[in-house]
C-alpha positions as CSV (number, residue, x, y, z in Angstrom):
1,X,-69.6,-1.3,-22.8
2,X,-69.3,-0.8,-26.3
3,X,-68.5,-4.3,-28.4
4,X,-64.9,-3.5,-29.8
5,X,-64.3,-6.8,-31.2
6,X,-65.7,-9.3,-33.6
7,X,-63.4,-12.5,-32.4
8,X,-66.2,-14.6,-31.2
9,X,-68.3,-13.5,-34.7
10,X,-65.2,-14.9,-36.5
11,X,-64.2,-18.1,-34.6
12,X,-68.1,-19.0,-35.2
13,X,-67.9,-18.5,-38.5
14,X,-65.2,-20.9,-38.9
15,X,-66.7,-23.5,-36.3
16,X,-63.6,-22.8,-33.9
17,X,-64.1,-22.0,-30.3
18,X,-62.3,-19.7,-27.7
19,X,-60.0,-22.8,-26.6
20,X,-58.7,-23.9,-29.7
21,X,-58.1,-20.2,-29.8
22,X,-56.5,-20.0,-26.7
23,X,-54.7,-23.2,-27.7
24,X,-52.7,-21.5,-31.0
25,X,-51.7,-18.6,-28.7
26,X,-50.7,-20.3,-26.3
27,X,-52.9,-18.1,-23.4
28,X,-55.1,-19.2,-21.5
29,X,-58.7,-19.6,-21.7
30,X,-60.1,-17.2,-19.4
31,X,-58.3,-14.8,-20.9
32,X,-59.9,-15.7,-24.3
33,X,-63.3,-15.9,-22.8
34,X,-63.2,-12.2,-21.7
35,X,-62.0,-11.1,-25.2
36,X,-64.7,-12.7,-26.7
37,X,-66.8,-11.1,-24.3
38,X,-65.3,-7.6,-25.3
39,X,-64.9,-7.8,-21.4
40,X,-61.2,-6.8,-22.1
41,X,-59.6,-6.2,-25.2
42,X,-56.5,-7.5,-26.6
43,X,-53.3,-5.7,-27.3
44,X,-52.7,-4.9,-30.9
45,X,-49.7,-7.1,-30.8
46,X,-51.9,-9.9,-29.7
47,X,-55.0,-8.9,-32.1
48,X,-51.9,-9.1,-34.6
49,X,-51.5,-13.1,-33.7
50,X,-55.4,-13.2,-33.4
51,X,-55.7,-12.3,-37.2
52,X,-52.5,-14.5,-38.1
53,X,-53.8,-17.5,-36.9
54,X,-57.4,-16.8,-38.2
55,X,-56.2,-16.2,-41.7
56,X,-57.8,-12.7,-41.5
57,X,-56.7,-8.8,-41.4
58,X,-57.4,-7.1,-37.9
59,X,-59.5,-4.9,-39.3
60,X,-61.9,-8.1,-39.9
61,X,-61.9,-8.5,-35.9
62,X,-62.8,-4.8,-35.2
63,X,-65.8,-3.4,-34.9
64,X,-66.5,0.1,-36.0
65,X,-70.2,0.3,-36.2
66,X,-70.8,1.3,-32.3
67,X,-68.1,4.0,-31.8
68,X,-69.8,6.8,-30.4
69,X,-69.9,10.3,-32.4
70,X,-66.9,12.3,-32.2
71,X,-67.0,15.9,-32.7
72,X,-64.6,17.3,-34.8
73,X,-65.4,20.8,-35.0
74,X,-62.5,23.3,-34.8
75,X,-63.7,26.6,-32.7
């Protein structure tokens, strides 16, 4: 599975964890753990509250680099 999500990359940087994360949304921690994992993924609306309370963009959390190639030819 691809790594969507740079939230653990992030909280590190910042010398936060996944339950003080899980702490300001108000989820719980397992839940946390597998998004940090890229296990699951969050919901925009939740990546939304991820930025907020990061004081980043959700662009910041996302990974793009490991998409696979899309072909967009038109036949």
């Amino acid at each position: 599975m691809a790594k969507l999500n740079r939230i653990r990359v992030v909280l590190a940087e910042r010398d936060l964890n996944n339950k003080w994360l899980a702490d300001k949304l108000g989820k719980d921690q397992a839940t946390v753990s597998k998004w940090i994992t890229n296990t699951t993924q969050p919901n925009l609306e939740t990546m939304m509250q991820i930025a907020k309370v990061l004081e980043t963009q959700v662009d910041d959390l996302l990974r793009f680099d490991e998409l696979p190639e899309i072909d967009t030819k038109v036949e």
